[in-house]
C-alpha positions as CSV (number, residue, x, y, z in Angstrom):
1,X,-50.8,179.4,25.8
2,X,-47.9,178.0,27.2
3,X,-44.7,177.0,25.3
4,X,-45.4,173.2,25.4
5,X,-48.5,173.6,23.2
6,X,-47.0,175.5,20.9
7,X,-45.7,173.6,17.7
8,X,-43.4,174.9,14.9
9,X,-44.1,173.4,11.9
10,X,-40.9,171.5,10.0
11,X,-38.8,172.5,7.1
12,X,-39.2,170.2,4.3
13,X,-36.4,170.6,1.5
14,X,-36.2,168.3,-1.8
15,X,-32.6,167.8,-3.2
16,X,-30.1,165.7,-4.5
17,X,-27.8,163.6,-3.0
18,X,-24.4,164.9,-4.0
19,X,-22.4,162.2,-1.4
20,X,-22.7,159.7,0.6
21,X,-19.3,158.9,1.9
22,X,-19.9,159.1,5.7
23,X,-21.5,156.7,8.0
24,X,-25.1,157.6,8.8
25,X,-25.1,160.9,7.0
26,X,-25.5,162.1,3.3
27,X,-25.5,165.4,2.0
28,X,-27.7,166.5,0.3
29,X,-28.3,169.8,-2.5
30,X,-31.2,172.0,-2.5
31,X,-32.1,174.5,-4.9
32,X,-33.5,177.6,-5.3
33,X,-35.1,179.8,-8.0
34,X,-35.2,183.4,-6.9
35,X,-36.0,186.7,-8.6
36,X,-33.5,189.3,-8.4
37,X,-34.8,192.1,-6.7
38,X,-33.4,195.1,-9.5
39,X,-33.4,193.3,-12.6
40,X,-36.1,190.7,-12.4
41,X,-34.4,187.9,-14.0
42,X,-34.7,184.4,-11.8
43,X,-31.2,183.4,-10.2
44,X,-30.9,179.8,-9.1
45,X,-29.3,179.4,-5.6
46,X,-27.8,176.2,-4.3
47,X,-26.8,175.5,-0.4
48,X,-26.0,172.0,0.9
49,X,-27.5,170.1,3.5
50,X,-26.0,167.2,6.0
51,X,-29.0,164.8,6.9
52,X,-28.6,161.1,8.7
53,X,-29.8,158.4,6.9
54,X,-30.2,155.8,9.3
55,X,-29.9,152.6,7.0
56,X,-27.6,153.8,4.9
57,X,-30.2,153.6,2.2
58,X,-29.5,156.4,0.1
59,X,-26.8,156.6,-3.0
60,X,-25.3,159.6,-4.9
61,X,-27.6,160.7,-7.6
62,X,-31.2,159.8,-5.7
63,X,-33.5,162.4,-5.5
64,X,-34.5,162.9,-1.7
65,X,-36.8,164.5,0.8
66,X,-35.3,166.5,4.2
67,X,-37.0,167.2,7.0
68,X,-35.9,169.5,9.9
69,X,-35.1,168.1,13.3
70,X,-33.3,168.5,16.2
71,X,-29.4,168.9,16.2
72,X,-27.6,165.3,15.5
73,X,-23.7,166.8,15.7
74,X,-21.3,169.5,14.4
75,X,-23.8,170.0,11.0
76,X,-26.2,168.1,11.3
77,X,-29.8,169.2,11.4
78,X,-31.7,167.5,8.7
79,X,-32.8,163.8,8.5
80,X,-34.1,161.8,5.4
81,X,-37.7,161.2,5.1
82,X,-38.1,159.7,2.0
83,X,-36.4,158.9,-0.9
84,X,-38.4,159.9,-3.9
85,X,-36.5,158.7,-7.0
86,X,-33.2,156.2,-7.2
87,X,-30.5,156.9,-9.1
88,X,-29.9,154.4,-12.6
């Protein structure tokens, strides 16, 4: 097989839109529940994600999905593919 046919499938993280200050771009948290490897208790992990959002749709408190793509600048490697819940 060459490398053309072969596809990677795409990250697709679920967070929580923490700002929206910048043009184009929100960022977004993810989190994590992992077990700690000695003393079995769950740890919750957090990272942050920059991702464009083309329209400009997306507010602080919404409830969004991320989906891997290509580089966009500096940080960014995440765009929005949906937004599953709006903030009140």
């Amino acid at each position: 097989m060459s490398n053309k046919t072969q596809t990677r499938t795409k990250r697709v993280l679920t967070g929580h839109v923490v700002s929206d200050k910048n043009d184009k771009t929100i960022v977004v948290r993810c989190e994590t529940m992992l077990q700690h490897p000695l003393y079995k208790k769950y740890v919750r992990r957090r990272k942050k994600f920059m991702a464009h959002d083309q329209d400009n749709a997306c507010q602080t408190g919404d409830k969004v999905q991320i989906i891997e793509s290509r580089r966009l600048s500096a940080r960014k490697r995440w765009r929005l593919k949906k937004i599953m819940e709006k903030a009140v």
